[in-house]
N, C-alpha and C positions, 0 to 999 in steps of 0.2 A: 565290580561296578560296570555298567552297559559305556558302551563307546563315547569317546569323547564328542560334542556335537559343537562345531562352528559357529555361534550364532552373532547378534549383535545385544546391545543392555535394550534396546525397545523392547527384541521380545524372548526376553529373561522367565518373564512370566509363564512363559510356554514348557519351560526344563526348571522345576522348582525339586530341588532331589539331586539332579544331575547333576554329572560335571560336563561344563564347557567352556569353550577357549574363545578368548575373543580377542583382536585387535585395537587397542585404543591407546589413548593419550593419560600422562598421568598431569590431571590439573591440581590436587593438595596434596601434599603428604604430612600426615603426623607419628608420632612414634610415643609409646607408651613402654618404654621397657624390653620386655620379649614380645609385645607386640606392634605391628605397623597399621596404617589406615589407610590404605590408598583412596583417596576421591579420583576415580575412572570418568572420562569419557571417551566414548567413540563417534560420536557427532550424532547420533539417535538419541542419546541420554545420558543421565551418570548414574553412578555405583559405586558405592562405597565395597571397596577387595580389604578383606582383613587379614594377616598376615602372622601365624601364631609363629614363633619359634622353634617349638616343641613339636609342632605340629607339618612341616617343610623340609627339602634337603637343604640344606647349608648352601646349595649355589642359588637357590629359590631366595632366600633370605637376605644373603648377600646382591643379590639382583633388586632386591627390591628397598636393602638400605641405599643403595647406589642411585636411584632416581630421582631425578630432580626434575621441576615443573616444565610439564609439557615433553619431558620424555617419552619416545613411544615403545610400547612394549606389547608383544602378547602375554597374555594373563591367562591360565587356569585354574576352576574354582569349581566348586559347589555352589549353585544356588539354594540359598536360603529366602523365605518369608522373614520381614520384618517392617513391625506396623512403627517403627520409631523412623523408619527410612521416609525418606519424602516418594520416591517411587515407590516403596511397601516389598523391594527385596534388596539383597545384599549377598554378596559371594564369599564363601570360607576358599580363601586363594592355596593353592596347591603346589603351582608353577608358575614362576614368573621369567620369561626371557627377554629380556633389553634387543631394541632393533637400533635404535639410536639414543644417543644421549645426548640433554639439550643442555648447552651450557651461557648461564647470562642472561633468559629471558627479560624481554623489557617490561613485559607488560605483570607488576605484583602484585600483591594484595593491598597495596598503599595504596593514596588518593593520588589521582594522573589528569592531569589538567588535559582540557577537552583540545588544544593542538596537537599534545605529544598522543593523543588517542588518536587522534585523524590522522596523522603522521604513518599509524601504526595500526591503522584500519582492517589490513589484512591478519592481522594478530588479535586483536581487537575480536571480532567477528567471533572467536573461540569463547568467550568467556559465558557464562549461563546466562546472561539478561540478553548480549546481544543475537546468542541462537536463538532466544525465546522468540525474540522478532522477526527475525528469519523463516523461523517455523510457523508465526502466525501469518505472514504475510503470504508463504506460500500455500495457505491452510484459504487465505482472502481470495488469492487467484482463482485454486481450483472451485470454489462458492460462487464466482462470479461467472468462469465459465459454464457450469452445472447451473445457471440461473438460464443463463440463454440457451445454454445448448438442447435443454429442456422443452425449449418452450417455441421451435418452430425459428428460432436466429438460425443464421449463415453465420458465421466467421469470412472477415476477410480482411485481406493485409494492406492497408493504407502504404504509400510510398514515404519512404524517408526523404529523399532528397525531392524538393516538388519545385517548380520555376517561381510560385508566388508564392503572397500571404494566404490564410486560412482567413485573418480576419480582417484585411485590410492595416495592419501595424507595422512597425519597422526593426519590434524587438523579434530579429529573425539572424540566425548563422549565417552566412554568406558563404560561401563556395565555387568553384569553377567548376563545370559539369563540360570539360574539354573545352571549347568555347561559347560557351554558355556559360549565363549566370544562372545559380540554383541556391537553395536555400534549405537547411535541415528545418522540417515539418514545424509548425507547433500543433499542428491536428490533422486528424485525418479525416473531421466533420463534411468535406464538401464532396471528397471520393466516395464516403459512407451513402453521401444524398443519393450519389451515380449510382451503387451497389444495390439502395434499396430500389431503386426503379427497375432492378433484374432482378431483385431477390426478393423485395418485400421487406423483410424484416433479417436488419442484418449488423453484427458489430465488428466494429475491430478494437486489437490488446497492441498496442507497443510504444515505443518512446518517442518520446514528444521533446520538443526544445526551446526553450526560450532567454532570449540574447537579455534577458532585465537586468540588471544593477542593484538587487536587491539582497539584501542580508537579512532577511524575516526569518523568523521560526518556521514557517508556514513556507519560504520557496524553494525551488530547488530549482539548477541549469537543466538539470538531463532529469526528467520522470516519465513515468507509466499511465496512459491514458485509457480509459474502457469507452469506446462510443458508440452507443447504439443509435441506428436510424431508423423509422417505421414508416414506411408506406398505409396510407388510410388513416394513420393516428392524430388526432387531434388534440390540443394542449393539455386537454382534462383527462385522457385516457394516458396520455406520455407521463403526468403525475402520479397516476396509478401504478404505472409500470414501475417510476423509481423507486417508492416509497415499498413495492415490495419485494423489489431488489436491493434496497439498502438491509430491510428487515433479514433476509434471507442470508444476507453474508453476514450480519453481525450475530444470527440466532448459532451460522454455522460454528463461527471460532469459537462462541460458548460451550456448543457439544464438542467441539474436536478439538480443542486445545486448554482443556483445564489447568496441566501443570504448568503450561509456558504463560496462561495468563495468572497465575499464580508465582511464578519465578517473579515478572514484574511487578505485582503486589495490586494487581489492578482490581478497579472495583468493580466487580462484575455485576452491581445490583444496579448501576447505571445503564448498561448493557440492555439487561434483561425487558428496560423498557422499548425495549426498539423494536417495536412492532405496530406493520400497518396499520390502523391509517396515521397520517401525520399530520400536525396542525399544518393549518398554512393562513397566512396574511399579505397582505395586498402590500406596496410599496406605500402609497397613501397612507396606509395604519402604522406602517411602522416608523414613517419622517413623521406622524402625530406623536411615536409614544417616545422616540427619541426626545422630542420637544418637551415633553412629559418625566423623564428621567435624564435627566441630567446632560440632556446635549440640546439646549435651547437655540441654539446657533444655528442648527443644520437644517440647511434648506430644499424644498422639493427639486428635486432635478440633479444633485448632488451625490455623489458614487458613496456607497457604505466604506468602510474602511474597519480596520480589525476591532478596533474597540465598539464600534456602534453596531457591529456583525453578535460580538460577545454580548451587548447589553438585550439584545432583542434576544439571543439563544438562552441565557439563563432565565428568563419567562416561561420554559418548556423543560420538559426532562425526557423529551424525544427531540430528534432534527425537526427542526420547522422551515416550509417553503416561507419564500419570499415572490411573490409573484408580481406579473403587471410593473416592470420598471421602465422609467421613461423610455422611449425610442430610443433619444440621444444618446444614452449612455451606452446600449446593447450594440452588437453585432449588427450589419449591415444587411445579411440574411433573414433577422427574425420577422413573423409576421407581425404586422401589428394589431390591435385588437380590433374588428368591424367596429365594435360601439363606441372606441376612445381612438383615436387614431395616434394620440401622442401617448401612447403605453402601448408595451407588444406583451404576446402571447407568449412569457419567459416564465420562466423561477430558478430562483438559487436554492439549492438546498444548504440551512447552514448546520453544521453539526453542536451538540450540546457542551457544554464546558469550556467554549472559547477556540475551540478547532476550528470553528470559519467555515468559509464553505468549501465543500466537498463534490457536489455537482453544479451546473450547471447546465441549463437545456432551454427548449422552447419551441414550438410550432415555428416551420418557415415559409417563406414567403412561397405560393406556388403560381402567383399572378404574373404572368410576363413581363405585361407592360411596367408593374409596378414593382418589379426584380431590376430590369433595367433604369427606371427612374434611380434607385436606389446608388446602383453604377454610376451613375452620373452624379449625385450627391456625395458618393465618397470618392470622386474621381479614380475609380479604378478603370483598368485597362481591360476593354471590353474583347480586345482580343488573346488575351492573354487568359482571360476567363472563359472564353466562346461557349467551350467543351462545357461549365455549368449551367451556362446560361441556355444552352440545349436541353436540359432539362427539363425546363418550362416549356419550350419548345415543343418536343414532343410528347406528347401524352402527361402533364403536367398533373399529379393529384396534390391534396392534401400530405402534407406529413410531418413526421415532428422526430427531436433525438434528443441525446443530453450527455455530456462529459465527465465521468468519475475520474478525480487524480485520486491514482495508486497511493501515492504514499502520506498523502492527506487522510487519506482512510486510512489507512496502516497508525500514523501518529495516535487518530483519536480512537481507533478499538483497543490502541496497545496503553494508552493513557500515560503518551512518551511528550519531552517538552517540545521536541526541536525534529525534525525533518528528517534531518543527517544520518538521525538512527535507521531509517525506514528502508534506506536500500543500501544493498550491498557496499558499494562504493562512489560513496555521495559525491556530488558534479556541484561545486558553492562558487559563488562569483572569486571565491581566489584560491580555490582548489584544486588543479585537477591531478593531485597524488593522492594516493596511490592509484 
């Protein structure tokens, strides 16, 4: 037999005949007699190592009655083909050496109520549904940066700790910044605006914070935001961009993550419709159809909230814009529309099946005078802003951007209930273990 070859279970596929040794974890074990079942992983995949009797030395067989879940071991085997496996191979095991043994695992095959999970987060994270989201979320990242990085974007790194708000709110962390007061981000929309006046067309990826009091399925304290800003773009063209930026990362997890959206059992024929272009309706249309289904009460000028987000997205079986929402209720920044002055130049993108919305954007304000009015109307501190308000200032164009939460998207491609799952180590208003 040719040399043993080191590999990992991803790519097994590559040595189908061979033998090779791999590092991994033992997550099932069953026992048939004179023979065992190991369910393998090594954080690439699982495999099932079968274990003959007749077939091992005596320390190989005793190594492998001796493990218990989550033990880790190197394993040697023969790759086999087999169409009954979920990955389509399996390994006739040869050698089995124990590196440690785990003893007590918490986390079983029983049902585990969702605190002793979060308790247990870092353990947790091993089991095949929650790699599966791990894998897709990191499968989302590289989609999104291959979106811009593509297409003529700058990358660039918004500051975590910033002296104000992004939107004018008070749900912000506070901090001493030596003798300063400073605050952990909730965006990095207004440095993006800075960037694209150097760059033109430019995004930033990182964590965002916000100080809310909420326990929704939909928030999280500590998430990941995507914000691109366009120099020249105007609200109609910054539609275009999302709609084929959302299509492009959700076509991607399609092609590159079959078995992990198969692990979570997701419907992937819902997916498959997500492709540019995308409906979209006016604010106006949709406080009509709310009044029209079952929300007679809800008045124009009145913020959506999750159930009337859901009743308008099940009319689609793509994300549909929400465009044209009053002034009042937006951002301080956005432009408003030349012909309606009390609606601005926004949309929320909301996702299908009750995920809510997942972006937000809009044309901003590039008028000076009418940037500063604005300042005065939400009583912000114009010196404390100066640096955006220079901006306008100098050389002042058109432009427009929009905000993807990470794990908002992550919930709805993975067709998960709650939030918690979507990142590594979820930040919840009374969380912050592990």
């Amino acid at each position: 037999m040719s040399q043993t070859v080191q590999t990992t279970i991803r790519e097994v596929s590559s040595h189908v005949g061979a033998q090779v040794r791999i590092g991994c974890w033992l997550h099932r074990k069953r026992s048939s007699g004179k023979i065992q079942f190991l369910q393998l992983r090594d954080g690439t995949g699982f495999i099932q190592g079968v274990v003959v009797k007749s077939e091992v030395a005596e320390a190989a067989w005793e190594a492998a009655e001796k493990l218990t879940q989550e033990s880790s071991l190197w394993v040697t085997g023969i790759v086999r083909e087999d169409p009954r496996s979920p990955s389509g191979y399996e390994m006739s095991v040869t050698g089995a050496e124990i590196i440690h043994l785990s003893a007590d695992y918490p986390i079983t095959p029983k049902e585990h109520g969702v605190d002793f999970l979060m308790d247990n987060r870092h353990l947790w994270l091993r089991t095949p549904r929650q790699r599966a989201v791990m894998v897709i979320r990191a499968q989302i990242v590289r989609a999104i940066q291959e979106f811009f990085d593509t297409r003529g974007f700058t990358l660039v790194d918004a500051p975590i700790l910033t002296p104000t708000s992004a939107e004018g709110t008070t749900n912000l962390f506070h901090t001493k910044y030596f003798e300063e007061d400073a605050y952990l981000t909730q965006s990095g929309q207004l440095y993006m605006e800075a960037a694209a006046m150097a760059l033109g067309k430019v995004y930033s990826f990182g964590p965002t914070f916000r100080a809310e009091k909420s326990k929704t399925r939909r928030h999280l304290i500590e998430f990941w935001m995507i914000e691109p800003e366009m120099a020249f773009v105007d609200h109609e063209q910054n539609l275009r961009v999302q709609e084929q930026f959302v299509s492009h990362v959700v076509q991607s997890v399609l092609t590159n993550c079959k078995s992990e959206l198969q692990t979570l059992e997701r419907d992937t024929s819902k997916l498959a419709n997500v492709t540019a272009p995308f409906p979209r309706i006016t604010y106006d249309d949709a406080v009509k159809f709310l009044n029209a289904n079952g929300f007679p009460e809800f008045n124009w000028g009145e913020d959506f909230g999750a159930p009337h987000e859901t009743a308008i997205a099940e009319s689609y079986d793509k994300p549909v814009f929400i465009t044209h929402y009053p002034t009042e209720l937006k951002a301080f920044y956005m432009k408003p529309d030349p012909n309606r002055p009390e609606v601005v130049l926004c949309a929320d993108l909301i996702a299908p099946e009750g995920y809510g919305e997942i972006i937000g954007g809009s044309q901003r304000i590039d008028d000076p005078e009418l940037m500063e009015q604005r300042f005065k109307e939400h009583e912000l501190s114009m010196e404390a802003y100066q640096w955006y308000l220079d901006l306008r200032k100098y050389g002042s164009v058109p432009h427009s951007g929009f905000g993807l939460g990470l794990e908002r998207t992550v919930a709805w491609i993975c067709g998960l209930d709650h939030v918690r799952e979507t990142i590594p180590f979820p930040r919840l208003l009374y969380r912050l273990y592990p």
